[in-house]
VOZATI-78223 format. One record per atom (N, C-alpha, C): residue in three letters; x, y, z. Coordinates in steps of 0.05 Angstrom, whole numbers, plus 32768, in hexadecimal, padded with zeros to 4 digits. Example, Ala and Ser with C-alpha at 12.3 -4.5 7.8 and 13.67 -1.06 7.14 Angstrom:
<sites>
ala81087F8E809Cala80F67FA6809Cala81087FBE809Cser81017FD3808Eser81117FEB808Fser81028001809D
</sites>
This chain:
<sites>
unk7F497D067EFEunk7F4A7CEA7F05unk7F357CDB7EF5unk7F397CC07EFBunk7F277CA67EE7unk7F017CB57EF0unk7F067CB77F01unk7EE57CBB7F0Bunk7EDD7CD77F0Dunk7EED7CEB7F11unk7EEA7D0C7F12unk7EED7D167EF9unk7EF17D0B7EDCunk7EF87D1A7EC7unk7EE37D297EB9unk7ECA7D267EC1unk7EB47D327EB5unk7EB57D4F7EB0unk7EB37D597E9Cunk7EAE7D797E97unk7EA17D8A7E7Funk7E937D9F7E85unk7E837DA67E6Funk7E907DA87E54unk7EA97DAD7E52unk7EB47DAC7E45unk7EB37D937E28unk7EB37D917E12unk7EB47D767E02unk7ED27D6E7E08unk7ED07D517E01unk7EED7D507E08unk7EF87D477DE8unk7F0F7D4C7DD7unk7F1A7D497DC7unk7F167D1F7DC4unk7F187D177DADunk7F157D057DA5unk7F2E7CEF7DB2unk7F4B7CF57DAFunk7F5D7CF57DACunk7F6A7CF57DD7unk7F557CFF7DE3unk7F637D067E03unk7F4C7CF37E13unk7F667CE77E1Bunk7F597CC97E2Dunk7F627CCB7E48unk7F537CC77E59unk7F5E7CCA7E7Cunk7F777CB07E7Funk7F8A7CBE7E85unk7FA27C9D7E84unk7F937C8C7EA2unk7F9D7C787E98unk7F927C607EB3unk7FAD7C607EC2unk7FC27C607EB5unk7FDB7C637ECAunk7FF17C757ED1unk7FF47C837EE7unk800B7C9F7EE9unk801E7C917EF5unk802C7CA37EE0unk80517CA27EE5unk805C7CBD7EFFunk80697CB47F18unk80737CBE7F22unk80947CC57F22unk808E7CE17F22unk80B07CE77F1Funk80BE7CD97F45unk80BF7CDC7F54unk80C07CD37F69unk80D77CF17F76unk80E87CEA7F86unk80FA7CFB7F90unk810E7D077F7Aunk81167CF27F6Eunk81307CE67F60unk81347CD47F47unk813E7CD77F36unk81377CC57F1Funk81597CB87F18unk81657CBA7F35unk81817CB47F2Eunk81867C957F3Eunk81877C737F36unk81827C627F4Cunk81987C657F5Eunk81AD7C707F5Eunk81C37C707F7Cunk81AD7C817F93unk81A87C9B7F88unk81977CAF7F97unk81797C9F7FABunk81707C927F8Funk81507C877F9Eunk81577C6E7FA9unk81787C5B7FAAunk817E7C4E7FC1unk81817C5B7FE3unk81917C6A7FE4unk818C7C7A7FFDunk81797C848000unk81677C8E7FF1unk81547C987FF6unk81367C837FFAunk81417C6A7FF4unk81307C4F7FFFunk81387C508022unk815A7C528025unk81587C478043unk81537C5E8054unk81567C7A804Cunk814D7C998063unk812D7C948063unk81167C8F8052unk81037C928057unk80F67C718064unk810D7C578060unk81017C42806Bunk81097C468090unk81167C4D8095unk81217C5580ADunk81117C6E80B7unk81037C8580ADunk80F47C9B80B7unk80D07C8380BCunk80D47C7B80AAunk80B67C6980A8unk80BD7C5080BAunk80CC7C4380C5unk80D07C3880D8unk80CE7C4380F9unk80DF7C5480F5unk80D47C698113unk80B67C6D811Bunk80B07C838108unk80947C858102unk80867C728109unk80837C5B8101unk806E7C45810Funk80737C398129unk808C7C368132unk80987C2F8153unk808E7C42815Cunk809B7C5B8158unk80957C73816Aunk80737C74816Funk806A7C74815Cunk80477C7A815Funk80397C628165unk803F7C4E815Eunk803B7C328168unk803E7C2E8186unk80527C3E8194unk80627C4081ADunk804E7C4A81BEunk80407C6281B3unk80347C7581C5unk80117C6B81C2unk80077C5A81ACunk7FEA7C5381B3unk7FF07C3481C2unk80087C1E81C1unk80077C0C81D6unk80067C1A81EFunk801E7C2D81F6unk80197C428216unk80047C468221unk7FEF7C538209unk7FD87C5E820Cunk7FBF7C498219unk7FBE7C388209unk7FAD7C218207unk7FB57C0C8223unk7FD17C098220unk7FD77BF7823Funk7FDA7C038254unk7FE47C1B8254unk7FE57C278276unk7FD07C37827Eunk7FC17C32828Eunk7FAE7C3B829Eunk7FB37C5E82A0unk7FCC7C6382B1unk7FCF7C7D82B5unk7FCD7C8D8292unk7FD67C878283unk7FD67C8F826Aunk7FB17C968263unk7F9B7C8B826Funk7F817C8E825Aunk7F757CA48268unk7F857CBD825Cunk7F757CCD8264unk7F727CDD824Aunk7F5D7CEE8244unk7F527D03822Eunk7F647D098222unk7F7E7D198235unk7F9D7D1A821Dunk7FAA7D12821Cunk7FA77CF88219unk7FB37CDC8210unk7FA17CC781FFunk7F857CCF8202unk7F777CC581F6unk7F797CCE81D3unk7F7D7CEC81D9unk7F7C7CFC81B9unk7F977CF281B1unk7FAD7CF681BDunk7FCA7CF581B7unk7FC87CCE81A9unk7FBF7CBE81B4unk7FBD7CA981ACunk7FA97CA68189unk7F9E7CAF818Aunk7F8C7CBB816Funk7F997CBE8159unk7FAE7CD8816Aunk7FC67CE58157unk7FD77CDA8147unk7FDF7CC7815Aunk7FF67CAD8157unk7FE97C9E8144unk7FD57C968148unk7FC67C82813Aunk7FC27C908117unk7FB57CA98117unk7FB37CB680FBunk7FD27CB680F6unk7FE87CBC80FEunk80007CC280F4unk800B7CAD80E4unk7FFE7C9580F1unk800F7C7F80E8unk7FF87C7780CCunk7FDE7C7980C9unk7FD27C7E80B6unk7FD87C8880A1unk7FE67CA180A7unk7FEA7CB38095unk80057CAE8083unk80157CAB8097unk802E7CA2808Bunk802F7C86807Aunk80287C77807Eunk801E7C60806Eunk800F7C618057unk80007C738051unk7FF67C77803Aunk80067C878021unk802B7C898030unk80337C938015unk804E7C898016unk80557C828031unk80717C7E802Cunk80777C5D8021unk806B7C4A8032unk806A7C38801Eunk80667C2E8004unk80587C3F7FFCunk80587C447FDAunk807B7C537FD2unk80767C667FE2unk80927C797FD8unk80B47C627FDDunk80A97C517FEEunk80C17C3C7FEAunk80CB7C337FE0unk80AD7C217FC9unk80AD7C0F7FBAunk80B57C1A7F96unk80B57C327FA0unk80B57C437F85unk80D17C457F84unk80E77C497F94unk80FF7C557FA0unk810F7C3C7F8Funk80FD7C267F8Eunk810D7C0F7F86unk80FE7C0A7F66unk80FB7C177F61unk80E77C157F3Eunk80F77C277F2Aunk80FB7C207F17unk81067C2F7EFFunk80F17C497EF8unk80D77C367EF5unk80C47C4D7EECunk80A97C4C7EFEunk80A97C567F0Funk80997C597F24unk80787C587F19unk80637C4B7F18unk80457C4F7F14unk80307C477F26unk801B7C587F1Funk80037C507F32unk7FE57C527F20unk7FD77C467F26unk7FC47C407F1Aunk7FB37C5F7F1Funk7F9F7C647F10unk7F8E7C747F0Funk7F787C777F2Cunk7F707C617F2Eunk7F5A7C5C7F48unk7F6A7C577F63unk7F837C517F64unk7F917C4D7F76unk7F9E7C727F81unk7FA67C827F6Funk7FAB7C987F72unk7F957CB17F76unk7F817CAB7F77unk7F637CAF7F7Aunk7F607CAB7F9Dunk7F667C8C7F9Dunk7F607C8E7FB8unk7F7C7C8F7FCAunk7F957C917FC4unk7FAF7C997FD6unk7FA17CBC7FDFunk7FA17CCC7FC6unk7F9B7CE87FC2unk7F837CEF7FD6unk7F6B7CE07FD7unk7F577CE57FEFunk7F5B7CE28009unk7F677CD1800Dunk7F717CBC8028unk7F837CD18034unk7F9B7CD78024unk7FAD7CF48031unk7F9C7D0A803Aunk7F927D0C801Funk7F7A7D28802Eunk7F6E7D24804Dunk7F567D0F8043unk7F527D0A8062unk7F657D08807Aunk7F7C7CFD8077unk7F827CF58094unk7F927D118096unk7F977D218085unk7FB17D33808Dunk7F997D4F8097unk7F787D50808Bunk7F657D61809Bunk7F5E7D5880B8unk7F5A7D3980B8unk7F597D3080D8unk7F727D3280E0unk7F827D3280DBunk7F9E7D4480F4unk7F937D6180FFunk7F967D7180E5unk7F8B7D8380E1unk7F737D8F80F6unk7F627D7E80FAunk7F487D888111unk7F537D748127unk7F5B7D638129unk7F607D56814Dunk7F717D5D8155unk7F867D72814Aunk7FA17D898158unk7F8E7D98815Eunk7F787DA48158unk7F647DBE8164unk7F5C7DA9817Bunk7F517D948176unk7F487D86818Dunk7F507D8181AAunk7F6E7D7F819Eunk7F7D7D8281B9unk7F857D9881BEunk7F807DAF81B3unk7F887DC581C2unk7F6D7DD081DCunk7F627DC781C3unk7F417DCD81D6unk7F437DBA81F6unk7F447D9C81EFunk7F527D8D820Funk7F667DA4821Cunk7F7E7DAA8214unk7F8B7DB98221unk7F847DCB8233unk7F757DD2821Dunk7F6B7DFA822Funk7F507DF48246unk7F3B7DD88241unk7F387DD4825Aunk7F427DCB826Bunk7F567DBA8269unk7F657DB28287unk7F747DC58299unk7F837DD88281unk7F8A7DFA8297unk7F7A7E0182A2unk7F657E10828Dunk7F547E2E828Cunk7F407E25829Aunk7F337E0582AAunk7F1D7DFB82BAunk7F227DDE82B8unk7F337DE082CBunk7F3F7DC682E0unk7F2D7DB982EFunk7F1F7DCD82FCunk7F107DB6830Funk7EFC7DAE8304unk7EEC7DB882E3unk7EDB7DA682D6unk7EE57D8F82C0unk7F017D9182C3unk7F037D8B82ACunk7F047D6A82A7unk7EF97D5882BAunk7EF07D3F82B6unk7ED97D3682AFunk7ECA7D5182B4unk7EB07D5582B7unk7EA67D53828Bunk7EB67D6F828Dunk7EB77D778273unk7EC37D5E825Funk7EDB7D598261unk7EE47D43824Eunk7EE27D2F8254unk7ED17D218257unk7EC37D048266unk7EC07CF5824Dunk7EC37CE18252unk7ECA7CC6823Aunk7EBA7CCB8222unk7E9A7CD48226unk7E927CDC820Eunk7E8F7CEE81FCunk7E9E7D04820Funk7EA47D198205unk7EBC7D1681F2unk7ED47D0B81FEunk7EEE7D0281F3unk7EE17CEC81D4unk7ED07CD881D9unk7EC67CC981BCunk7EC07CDE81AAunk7EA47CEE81B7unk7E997D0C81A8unk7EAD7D118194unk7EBD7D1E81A1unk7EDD7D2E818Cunk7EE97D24817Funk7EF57D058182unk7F017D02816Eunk7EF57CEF8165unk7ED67CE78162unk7ECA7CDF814Bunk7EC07CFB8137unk7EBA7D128141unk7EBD7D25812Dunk7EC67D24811Cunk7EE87D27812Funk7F007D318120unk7EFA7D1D80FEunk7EF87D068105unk7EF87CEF80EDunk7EE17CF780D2unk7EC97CF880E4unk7EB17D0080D8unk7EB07D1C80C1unk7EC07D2980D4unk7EBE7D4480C4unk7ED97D4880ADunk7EED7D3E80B8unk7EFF7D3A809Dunk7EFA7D218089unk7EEE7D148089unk7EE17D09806Eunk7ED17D1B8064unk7EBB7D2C806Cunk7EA57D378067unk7EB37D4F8054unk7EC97D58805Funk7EDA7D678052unk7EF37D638044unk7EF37D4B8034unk7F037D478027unk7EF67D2D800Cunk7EF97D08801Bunk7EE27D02800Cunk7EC97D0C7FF0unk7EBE7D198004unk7EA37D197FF7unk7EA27D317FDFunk7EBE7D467FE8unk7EC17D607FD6unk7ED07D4F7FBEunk7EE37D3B7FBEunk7EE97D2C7FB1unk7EE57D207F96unk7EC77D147F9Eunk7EBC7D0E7F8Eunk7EAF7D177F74unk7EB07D347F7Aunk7E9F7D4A7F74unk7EB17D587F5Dunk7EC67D527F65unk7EDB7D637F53unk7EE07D5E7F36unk7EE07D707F22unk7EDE7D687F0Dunk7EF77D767EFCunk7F087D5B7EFDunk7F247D647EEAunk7F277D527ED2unk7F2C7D5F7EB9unk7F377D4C7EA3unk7F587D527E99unk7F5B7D3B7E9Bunk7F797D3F7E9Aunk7F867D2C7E85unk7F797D2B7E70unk7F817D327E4Cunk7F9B7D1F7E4Cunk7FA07D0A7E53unk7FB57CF07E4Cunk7FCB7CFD7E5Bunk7FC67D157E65unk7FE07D157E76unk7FEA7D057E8Funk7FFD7CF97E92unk7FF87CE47EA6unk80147CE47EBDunk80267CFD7EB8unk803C7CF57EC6unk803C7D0E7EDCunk803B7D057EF1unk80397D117F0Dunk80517D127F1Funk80617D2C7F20unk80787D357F29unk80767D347F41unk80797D1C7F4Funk80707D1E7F69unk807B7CF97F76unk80817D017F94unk80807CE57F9Funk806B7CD07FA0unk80537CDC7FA1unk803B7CD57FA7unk801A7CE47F90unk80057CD97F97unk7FF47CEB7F7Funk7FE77D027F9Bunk7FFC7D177FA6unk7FF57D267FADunk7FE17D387FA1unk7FCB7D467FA5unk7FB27D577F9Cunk7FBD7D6C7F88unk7FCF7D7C7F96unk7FDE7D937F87unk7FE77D887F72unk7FFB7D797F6Dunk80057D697F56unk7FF27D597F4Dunk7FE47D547F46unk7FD07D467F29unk7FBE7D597F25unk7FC07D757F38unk7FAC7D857F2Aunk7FB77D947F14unk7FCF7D8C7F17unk7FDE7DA37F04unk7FE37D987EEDunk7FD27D747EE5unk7FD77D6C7ED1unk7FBF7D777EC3unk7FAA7D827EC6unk7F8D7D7F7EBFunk7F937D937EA5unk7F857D8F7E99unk7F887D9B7E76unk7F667DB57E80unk7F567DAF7E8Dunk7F3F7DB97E87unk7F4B7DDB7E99unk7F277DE27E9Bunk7F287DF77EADunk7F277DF67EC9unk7F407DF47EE5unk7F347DF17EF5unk7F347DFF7F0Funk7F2D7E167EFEunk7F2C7E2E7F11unk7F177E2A7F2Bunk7F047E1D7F25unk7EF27E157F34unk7EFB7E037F4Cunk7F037DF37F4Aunk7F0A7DDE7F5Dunk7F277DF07F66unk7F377E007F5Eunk7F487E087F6Funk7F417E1C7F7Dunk7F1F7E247F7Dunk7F147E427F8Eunk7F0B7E257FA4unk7F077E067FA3unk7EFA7DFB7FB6unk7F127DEF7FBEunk7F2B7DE67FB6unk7F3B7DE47FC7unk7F437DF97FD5unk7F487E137FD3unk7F547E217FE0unk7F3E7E2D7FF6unk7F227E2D7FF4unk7F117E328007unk7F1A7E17801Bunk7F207E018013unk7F1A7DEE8023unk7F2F7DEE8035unk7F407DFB802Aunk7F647DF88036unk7F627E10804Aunk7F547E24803Funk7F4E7E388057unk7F407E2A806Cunk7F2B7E19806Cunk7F177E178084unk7F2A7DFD8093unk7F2D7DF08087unk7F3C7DD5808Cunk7F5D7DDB809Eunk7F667DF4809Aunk7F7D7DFF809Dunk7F817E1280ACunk7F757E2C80A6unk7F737E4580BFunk7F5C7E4980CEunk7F457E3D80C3unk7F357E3380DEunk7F3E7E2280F7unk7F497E0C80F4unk7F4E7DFC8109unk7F6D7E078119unk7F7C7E218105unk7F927E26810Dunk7F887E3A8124unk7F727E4E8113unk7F767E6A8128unk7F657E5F8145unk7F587E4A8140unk7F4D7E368154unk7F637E3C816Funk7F727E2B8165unk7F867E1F8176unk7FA07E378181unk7F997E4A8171unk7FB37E658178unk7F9C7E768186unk7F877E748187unk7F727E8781A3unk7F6B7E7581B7unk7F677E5481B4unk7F737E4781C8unk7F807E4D81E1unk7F9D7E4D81D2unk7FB97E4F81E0unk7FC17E6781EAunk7FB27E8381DEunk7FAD7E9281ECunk7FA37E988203unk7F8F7E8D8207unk7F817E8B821Dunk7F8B7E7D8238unk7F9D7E678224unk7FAD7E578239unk7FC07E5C823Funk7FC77E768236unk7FE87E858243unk7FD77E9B8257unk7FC27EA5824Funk7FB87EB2826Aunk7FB47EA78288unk7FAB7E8C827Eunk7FA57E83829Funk7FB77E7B829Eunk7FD17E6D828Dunk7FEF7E6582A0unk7FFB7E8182ABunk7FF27E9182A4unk80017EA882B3unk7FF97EB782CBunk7FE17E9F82D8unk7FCC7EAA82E8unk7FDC7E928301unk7FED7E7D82F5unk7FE77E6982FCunk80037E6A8318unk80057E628324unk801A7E738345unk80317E5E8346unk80267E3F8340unk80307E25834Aunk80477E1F8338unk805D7E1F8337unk80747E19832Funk80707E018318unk806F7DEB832Funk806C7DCE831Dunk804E7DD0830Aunk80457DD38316unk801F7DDA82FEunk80227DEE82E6unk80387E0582E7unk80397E1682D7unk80517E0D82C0unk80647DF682C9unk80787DE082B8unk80687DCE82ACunk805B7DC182B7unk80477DAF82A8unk80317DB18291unk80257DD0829Eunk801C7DDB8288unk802C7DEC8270unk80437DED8273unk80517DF0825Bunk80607DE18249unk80657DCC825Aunk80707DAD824Funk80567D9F823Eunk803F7D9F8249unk80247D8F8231unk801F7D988227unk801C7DC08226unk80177DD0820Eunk80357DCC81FCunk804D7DD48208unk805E7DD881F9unk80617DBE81E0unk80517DA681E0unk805C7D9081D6unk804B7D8E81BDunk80357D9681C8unk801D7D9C81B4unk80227DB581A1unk802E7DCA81A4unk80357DE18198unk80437DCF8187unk805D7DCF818Bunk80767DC1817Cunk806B7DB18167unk804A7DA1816Funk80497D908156unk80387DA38140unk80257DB5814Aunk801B7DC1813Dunk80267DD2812Funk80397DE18136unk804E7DF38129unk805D7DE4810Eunk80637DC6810Aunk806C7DBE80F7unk80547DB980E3unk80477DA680EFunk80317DA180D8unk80257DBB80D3unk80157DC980E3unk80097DDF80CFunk801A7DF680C5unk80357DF980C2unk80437E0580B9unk80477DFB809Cunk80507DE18094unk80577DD88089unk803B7DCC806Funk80287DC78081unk800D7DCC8071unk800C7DDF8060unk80047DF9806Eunk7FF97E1A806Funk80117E14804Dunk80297E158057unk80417E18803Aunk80327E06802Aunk80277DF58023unk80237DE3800Bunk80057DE68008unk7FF67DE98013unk7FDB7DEE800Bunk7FCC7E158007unk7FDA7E1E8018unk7FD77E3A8015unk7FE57E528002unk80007E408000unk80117E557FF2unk80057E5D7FCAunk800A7E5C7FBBunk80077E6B7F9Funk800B7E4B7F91unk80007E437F7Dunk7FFF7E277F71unk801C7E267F5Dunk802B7E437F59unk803A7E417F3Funk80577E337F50unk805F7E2C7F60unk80737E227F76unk80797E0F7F5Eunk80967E0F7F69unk809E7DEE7F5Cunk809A7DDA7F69unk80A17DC27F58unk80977DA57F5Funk80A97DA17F72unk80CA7DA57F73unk80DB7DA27F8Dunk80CF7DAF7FA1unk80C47DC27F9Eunk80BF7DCF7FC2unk80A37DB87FCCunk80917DB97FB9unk80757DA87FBEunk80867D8D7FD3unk80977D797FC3unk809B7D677FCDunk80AA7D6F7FE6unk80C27D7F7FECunk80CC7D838001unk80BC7D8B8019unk80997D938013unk80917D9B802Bunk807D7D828031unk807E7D77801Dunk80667D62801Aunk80767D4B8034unk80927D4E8024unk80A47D39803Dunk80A47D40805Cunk80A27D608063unk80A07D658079unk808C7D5F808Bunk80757D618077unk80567D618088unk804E7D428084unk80617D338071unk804B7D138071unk80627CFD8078unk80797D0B8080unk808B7CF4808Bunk808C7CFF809Cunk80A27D1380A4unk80B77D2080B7unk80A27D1D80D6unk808C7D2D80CFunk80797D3B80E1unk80717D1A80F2unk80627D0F80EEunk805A7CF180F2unk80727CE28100unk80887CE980F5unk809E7CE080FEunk80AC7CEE811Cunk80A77D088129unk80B07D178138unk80987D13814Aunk807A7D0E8142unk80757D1A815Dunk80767D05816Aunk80747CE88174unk807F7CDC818Dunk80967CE68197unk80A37CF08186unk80BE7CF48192unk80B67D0281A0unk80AE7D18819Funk80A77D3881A2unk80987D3481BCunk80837D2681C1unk80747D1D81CCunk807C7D0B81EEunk80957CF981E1unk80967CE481EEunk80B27CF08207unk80BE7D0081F1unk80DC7D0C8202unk80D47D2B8213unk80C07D338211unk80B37D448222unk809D7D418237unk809C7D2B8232unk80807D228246unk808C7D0A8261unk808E7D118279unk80967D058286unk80807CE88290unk80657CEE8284unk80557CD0828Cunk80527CBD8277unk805C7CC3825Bunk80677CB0824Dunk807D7CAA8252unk80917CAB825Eunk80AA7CA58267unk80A17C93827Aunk80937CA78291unk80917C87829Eunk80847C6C8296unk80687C6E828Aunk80597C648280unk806B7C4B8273unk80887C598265unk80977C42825Bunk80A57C34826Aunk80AD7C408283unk80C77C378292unk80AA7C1F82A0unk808E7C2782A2unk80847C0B82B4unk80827BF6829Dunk80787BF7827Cunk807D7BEA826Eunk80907BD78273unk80AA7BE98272unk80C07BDE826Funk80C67BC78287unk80BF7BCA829Aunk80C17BC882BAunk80AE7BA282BDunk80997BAC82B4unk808D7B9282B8unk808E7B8082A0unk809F7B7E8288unk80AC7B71827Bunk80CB7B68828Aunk80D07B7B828Dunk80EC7B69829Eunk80E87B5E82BAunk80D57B6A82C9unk80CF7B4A82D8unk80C07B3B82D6
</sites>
């Protein structure tokens, strides 16, 4: 990039960092990237109702402010973050002959994803951790996740995924020799690294350390968690308490199971992949996913249901 290209390396007379990349996008056919304007303006419409839906819930109903509703509202809130930092671009492109983005602008789309897709990343461990106290020690657990405890966590969550993404960022040193055209919807990390002309064996031993800690740290987190929390549900006698606790875990599983699946495939797998698979998972984890969990969330949880039906209730009278 404009600001990371430094390297011991001399650089040839002749190789200039381009100021502007050309995106291949999905499709280079305009019938194709018309429909493919209205499937992703309609997935990115949901996406913001839906998650829009569940931090008004959050924020206006009383019964709603509790610790896991507090994180789940967070969630909503980064999702709709997240998704906005590519699909509206990816719209405007849908409608462009020749799709471009500026150098410093792709710089900072490319960081901004990082960050918000590692803060998913650690406030799904966050809520698993809520979870497993409200089973595994119920009668402390107001005690334990008390308002500043609940701030505590997911100002972390924020803190520590910049710290781990940001600041490694800056640090990185790619030259990428006038090559300027990036096979990709977006200036995803994987794709412009694969434009770089230098050596960058280095920075792919610190991405892939980072994709480990960032990735199967906060995973095996959350799968010894849930362990723990299938022991005491199995301890647990009460019919309705032992449904409930599989209805708030089960909802939380479901979201974690897509995103870090679909992560783990694009950051963990072997770099020689093609550019179709990159984008097809890239679509899973930075639209689809953002896009499902209100759903996921909202159609399994019977106190957002209500939560809406009083919404709904004191608007119509």
């Amino acid at each position: 990039m404009g600001r990371n290209n430094n390297s011991a390396e001399p650089a040839n007379s002749n190789e200039t960092v381009p100021e502007i990349f050309l995106l291949t996008g999905l499709s280079n056919q305009p019938h194709t990237r018309a429909v493919l304007f209205v499937v992703f303006f309609f997935l990115y419409l949901i996406t913001i109702l839906g998650n829009g839906l569940i931090v008004l819930l959050i924020v206006v109903d009383s019964h709603l402010q509790t610790p896991m509703y507090f994180f789940l509202g967070n969630l909503s809130f980064l999702d709709i973050c997240y998704t906005s930092s590519t699909i509206p671009q990816m719209l405007v492109h849908n409608l462009t002959k020749r799709p471009t983005i500026s150098n410093a602008r792709c710089f900072i789309q490319m960081c901004v994803s990082l960050f918000l897709g590692v803060a998913e990343c650690i406030l799904l461990a966050v809520m698993a951790y809520d979870r497993y106290v409200a089973i595994c020690s119920p009668l402390h657990y107001t005690l334990i996740m008390n308002r500043k405890m609940c701030g505590w966590l997911a100002t972390s969550s924020w803190v520590l995924a910049f710290l781990l993404t940001i600041v490694p960022s800056f640090t990185m040193k790619i030259r990428l020799c006038g090559h300027n055209v990036i096979d990709h919807f977006a200036c995803e990390v994987q794709a412009v690294v694969k434009l770089a002309c230098s050596d960058i064996s280095a920075n792919v031993g610190v991405m892939s350390g980072s994709s480990v800690f960032t990735l199967l740290v906060p995973f095996t987190f959350i799968l010894v968690t849930y362990f723990r929390i299938c022991l005491a549900v199995m301890r647990i006698r009460s019919k309705q308490s032992w449904r409930k606790a599989l209805s708030t875990c089960g909802s939380h599983l479901t979201v974690v199971g897509i995103f870090y699946g679909t992560a783990m495939a694009m950051y963990l797998r072997p770099h020689n992949r093609s550019s179709d698979q990159d984008k097809f998972i890239a679509i899973i984890y930075a639209v689809v996913t953002p896009m499902l969990n209100p759903l996921i969330y909202s159609l399994r949880n019977k106190d957002v249901k209500e939560a809406l039906r009083r919404i709904m209730g004191r608007k119509t009278s």
